[in-house]
N, C-alpha and C positions, 0 to 999 in steps of 0.2 A: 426536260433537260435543257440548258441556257446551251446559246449559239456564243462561238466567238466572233464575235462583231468588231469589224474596225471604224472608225468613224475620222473622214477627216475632215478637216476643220471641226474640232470635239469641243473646244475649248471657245469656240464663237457663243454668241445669243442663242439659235436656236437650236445649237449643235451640246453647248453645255444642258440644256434643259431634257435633251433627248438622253444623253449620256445617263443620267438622276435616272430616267426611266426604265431604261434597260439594265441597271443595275437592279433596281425593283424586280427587275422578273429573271432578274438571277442570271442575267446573262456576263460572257467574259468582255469585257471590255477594251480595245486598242486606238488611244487617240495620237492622231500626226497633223499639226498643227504648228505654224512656225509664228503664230503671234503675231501677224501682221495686222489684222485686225480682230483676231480673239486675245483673253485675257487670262491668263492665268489665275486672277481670282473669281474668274468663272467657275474652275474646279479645282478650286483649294479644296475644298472638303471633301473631295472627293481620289485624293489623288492616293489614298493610300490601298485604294481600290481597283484601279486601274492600271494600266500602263500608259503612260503618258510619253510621247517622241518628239520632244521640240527639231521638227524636219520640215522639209517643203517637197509639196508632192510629184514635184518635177524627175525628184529624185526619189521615190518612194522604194525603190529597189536595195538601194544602200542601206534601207533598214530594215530589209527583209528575217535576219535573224530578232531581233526586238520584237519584231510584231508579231513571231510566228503562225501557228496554222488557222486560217479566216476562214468562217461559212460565209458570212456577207459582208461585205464593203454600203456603207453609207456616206454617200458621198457631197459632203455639205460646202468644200473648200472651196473659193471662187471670191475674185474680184466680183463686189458689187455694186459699182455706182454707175448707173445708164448713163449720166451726164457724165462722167467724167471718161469714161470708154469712147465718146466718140473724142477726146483729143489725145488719147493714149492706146491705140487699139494694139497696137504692136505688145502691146504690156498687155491686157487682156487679153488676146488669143494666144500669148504666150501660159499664161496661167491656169485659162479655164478651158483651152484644147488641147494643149502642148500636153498639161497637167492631169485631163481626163484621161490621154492617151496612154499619158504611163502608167495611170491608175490601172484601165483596162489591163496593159499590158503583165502588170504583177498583179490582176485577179486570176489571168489566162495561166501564168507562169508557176501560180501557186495553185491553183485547181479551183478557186473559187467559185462557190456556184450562183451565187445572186449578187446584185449591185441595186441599190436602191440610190435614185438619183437627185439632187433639188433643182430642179427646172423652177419656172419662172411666170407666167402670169403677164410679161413684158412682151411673149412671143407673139402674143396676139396684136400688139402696136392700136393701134387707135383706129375702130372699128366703127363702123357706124350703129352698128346695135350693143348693147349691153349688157346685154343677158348672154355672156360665151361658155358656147359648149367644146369640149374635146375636137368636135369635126371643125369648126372653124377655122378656116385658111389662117397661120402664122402670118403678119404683116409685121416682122419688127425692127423697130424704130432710133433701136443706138445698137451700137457692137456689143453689149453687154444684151440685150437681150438672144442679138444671132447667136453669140458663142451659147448659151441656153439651148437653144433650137440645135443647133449643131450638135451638143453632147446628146440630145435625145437620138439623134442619127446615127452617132456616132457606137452608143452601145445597141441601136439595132443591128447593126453591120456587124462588130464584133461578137453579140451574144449570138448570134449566128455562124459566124467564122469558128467561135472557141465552146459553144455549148452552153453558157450559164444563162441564166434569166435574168432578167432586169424588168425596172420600171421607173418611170419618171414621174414624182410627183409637181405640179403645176402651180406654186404656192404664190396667191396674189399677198394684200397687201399684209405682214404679218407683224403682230404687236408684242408687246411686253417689255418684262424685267430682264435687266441686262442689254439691250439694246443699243447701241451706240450713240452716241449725240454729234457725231462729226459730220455727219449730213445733211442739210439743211432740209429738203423736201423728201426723201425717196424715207426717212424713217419721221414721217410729219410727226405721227402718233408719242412717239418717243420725245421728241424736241418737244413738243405741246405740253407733254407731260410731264419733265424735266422743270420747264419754266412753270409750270404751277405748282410742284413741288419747292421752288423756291421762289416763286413770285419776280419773274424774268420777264420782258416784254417778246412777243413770238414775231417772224416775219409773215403776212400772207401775201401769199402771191396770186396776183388778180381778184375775182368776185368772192373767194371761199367756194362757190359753190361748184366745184371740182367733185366725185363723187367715189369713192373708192368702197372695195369690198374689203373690211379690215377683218384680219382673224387673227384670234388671242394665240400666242406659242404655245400654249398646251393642247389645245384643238391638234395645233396641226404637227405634235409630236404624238398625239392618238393617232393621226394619219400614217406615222410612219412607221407606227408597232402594228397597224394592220395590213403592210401590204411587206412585212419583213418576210413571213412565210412563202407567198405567192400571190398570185392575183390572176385575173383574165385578160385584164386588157395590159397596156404595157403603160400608158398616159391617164394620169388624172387630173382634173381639178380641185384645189385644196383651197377652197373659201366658205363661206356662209350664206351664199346668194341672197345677201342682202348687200345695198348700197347706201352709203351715210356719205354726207358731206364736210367737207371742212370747216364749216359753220356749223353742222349736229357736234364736233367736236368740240369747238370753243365753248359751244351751249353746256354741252356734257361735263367739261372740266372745271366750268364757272360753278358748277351747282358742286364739285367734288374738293375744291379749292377754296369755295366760300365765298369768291371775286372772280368778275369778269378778268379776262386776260386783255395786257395794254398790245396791243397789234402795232404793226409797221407796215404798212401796202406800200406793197412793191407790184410793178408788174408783173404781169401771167409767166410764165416760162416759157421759153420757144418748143417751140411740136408738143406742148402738156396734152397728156391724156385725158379729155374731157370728163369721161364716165367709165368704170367696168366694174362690173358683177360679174362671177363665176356663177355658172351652172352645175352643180355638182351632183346631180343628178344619178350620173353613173356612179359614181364613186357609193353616193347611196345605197342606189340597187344591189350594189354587191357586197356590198360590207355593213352596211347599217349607219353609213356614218351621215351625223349630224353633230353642227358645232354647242358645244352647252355654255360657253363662255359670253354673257351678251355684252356688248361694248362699252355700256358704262361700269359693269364691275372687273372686265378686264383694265379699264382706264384706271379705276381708282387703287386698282394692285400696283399700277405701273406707277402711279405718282407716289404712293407709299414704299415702293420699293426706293425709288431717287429719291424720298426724304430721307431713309433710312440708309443709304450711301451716298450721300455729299460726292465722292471722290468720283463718283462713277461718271 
């Protein structure tokens, strides 16, 4: 029998692509999403299906009749730009603490019994090893990664205070269709693949050889139809424990595009992340999970998808 699920930020990239899923398995669906950086023709096709609340979750209370009765909260809404958080922080902690708080608040108030969270990947900050696991001391490195760190505390405290369960998954670098292009670095994959869909020159920043754990959106919306029931632990890693560089990318898109891509070196970024790999180990062990997506047929969906929306 389908849960009623709310999802907010439903109508984002990774949050439209979950919403498709959960409809799949027959569940009721409630998105609250004020459009600030999702898209309503993320779920145009979908909207005669759902409930859709153009709201801000600061205020998720006021829409308590609209959304009616929730088993789980999935909670995707969140400022995301690490570089832009540290000259705006007062706007991020208002968004993604303020905004978890009142999420919590009307999970407690409605009885909800689970929250599933998207943490971050950022929490770890720049680490001297690469390979990060779960136990990894958090070191992070803009406000936008802390407020992350924070909401994972944050529904420990309350799921404790009010009874429900939670879990936070740890999503590093994640890719696809629909994805934004208004970020210069933190969505590389995106921009990379935009400009080879219409033959655009890309900026790199320092050597390319920067090294990320990219994971296709659909991986990591299997991730979060397996830990909707429950789980054991309460924190996961959601990557591929694999590392590519920004040079395996250009290589990748040149052979997908048919032409090298014209670059612009620019210097490195201040405090850039050298290297990180997820260890996803646990996450494994207990669910079976592994990514099926490998990076150049996720890339080549992602450039086909921007040819096939200009506007996007």
């Amino acid at each position: 029998m389908g849960k009623n699920i709310l999802v907010t930020g439903g109508a984002g990239f990774i949050g439209s692509h979950l919403c498709e899923a959960l409809l799949g398995e027959e569940h009721r669906i409630v998105i609250i999403d004020n459009f600030c950086s999702g898209h309503r023709r993320n779920v145009s096709l979908l909207e005669d299906r759902i409930t859709l609340i153009d709201g801000d979750i600061r205020v998720i209370a006021e829409h308590h009749t609209r959304i009616g009765p929730i088993d789980t909260i999935i909670h995707l809404a969140a400022m995301i730009s690490g570089y832009d958080s540290l000259s705006s922080p007062d706007e991020y902690n208002d968004v993604n603490i303020r905004g978890l708080l009142r999420v919590i608040e009307f999970a407690a108030a409605q009885k909800v019994r689970r929250i599933v969270f998207a943490s971050s990947s950022t929490v770890y900050g720049n680490q001297s090893g690469t390979d990060l696991s779960e136990l990894v001391l958090p070191k992070p490195l803009t406000v936008y990664a802390l407020t992350k760190l924070a909401g994972e505390h944050l529904l420990d405290l309350y799921g404790r205070i009010h009874g429900f369960s939670h879990c936070s998954l740890r999503l590093f670098n994640v890719y696809g269709p629909r994805q934004a292009t208004d970020h210069p670095y933190a969505n590389v994959t995106c921009k990379f693949s935009h400009s080879t869909a219409h033959r655009l020159p890309v900026c790199l920043y320092g050597d390319g050889e920067q090294s990320r754990d990219f994971v296709y959106v659909h991986d990591v919306v299997r991730a979060f139809l397996a830990v909707l029931e429950g789980s054991e632990q309460t924190i996961y890693n959601v990557g591929t424990s694999k590392a590519r560089t920004i040079n395996d990318l250009l290589v990748a898109l040149a052979e997908i595009g048919g032409a090298p891509l014209e670059t612009i070196a620019l210097p490195p970024w201040v405090n850039d992340i050298r290297s990180i790999r997820a260890n996803i180990s646990r996450f494994t062990a207990e669910f079976g999970f592994s990514p099926v997506v490998a990076l150049e047929q996720g890339l080549a969906d992602t450039v086909a998808y921007f040819r096939e929306h200009p506007e996007a």
